[in-house]
N, C-alpha and C positions, 0 to 999 in steps of 0.2 A: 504493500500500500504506500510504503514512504516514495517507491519508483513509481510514478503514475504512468511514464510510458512503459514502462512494462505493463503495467495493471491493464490500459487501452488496446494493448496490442494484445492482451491474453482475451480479452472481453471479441475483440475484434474476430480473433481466431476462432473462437468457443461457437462464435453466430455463422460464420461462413460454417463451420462442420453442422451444427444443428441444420443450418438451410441446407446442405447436400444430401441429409437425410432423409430430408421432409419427403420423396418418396418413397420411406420405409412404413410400410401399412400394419405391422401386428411387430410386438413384442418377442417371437419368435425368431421372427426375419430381422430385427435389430442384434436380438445375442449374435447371430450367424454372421452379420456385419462386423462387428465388432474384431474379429478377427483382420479387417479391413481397416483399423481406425487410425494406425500409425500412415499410411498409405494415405488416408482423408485428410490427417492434419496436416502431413506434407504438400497436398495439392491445395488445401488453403495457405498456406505461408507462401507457395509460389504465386497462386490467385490474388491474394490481397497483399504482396509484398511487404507487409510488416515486418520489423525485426524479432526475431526468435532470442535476444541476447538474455540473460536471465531467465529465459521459460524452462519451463518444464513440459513438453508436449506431449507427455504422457498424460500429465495431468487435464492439460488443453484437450487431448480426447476422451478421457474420461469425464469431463464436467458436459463435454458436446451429448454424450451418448446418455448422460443421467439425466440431462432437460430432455432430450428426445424420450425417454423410456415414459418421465412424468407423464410427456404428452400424450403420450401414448395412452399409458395407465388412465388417465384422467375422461379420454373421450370411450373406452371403453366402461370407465363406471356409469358413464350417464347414457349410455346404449342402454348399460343392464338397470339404469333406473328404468329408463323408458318403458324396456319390457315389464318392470317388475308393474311397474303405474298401468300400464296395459292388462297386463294380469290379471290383476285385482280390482279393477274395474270390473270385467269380465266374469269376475268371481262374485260381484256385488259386496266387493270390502268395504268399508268405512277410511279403515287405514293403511299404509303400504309402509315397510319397511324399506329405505332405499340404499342404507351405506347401514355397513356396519362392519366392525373393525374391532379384535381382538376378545375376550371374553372376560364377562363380568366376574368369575369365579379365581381369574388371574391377579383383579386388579386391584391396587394400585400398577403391582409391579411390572403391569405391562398393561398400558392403559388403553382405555375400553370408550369407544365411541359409537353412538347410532343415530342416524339422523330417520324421523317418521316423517309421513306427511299424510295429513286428510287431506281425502280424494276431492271433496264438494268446492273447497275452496285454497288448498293449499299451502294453509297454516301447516308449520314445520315444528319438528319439538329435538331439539337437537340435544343426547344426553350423553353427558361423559363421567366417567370415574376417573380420575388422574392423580399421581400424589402431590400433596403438600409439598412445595420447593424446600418451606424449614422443618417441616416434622417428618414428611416421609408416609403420614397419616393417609386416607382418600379422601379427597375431595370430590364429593356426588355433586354433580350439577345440571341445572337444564335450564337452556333457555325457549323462548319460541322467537320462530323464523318464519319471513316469508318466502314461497316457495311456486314456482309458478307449476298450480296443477295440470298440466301436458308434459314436462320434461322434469318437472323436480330440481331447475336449477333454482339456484338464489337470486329473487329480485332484488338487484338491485337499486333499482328507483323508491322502495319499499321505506319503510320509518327505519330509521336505526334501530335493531333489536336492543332490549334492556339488554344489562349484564345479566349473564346465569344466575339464577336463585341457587343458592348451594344449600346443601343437609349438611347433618352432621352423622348420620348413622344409612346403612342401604336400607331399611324399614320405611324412614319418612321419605328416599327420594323415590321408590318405588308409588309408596301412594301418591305423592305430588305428581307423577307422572301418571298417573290413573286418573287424578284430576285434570290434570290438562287435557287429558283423551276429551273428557266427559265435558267439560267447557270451562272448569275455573280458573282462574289467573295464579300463576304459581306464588306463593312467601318465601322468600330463603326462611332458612331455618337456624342458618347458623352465625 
């Protein structure tokens, strides 16, 4: 960071390999790439002529292929929102489960997120278990989200959601989240 033209010209390289990617369609076919990566950073330093002096161009292809993999990861979550919203429509649900990530039985120590959304209107209830930065404790939390009912992504144009109501124990965030199904405005608890 103290080198800024190094910092620009790594920034610079990182974007030329992500944009050479760009037609790598599945996760799959990116690991398989990847064996190609040293090869990629090299035709961007010749493409974009920057200096290489202090890089690390291992590192330059590895930051290239970790934003591609996101991208990747991220447009296939919201395919499988899509379907799951499709689904359960179809199924006459109320609610759709559309991310969820890690297991409540784990957590703190490996933290636990699940984003819902009602079908009718697209109210979101986004809940996490995560620890404490200074205890190490869990932190139960949930906020509500707005959610646009066809894709499940997040409106943005939407009110800024409160901050998460937190618990103090899994008992009270469970039913505060049985609440919010049902329609009432969550309390922190804690």
């Amino acid at each position: 960071m103290v080198r800024h033209e190094a910092y620009e010209a790594a920034l610079v390289l990182v974007r030329a390999v992500v944009d050479a990617l760009a037609e790598v369609a599945g996760i799959e076919e990116l690991a398989v790439r990847y064996d190609d990566s040293a090869r990629l950073v090299a035709d961007a330093v010749q493409e974009t002529a920057v200096s290489t002096e202090g890089l690390d161009l291992g590192v330059i292809g590895g930051a290239a292929f970790n934003i591609r993999y996101r991208d990747l990861r991220a447009a296939a979550q919201r395919e499988q929102a899509k379907q799951r919203i499709r689904a359960a429509a179809s199924a006459g649900q109320e609610w759709v489960v559309l991310f969820e990530t890690g297991r409540t039985e784990f957590a703190p120590l490996s933290p636990y997120r699940r984003l819902e959304m009602r079908l009718a209107d697209g109210r979101g209830l986004h809940a996490s278990i995560a620890p404490d930065p200074s205890t190490g404790d869990p932190v139960y939390a949930v906020e509500i989200v707005q959610l646009d009912p066809a894709t499940g992504d997040w409106v943005n144009d939407a009110e800024p959601p409160a901050d998460p109501a937190t618990y103090p124990t899994r008992s009270e965030w469970d039913r505060a989240i049985a609440d919010l199904r049902s329609g009432e405005l969550p309390r922190s608890r804690s």
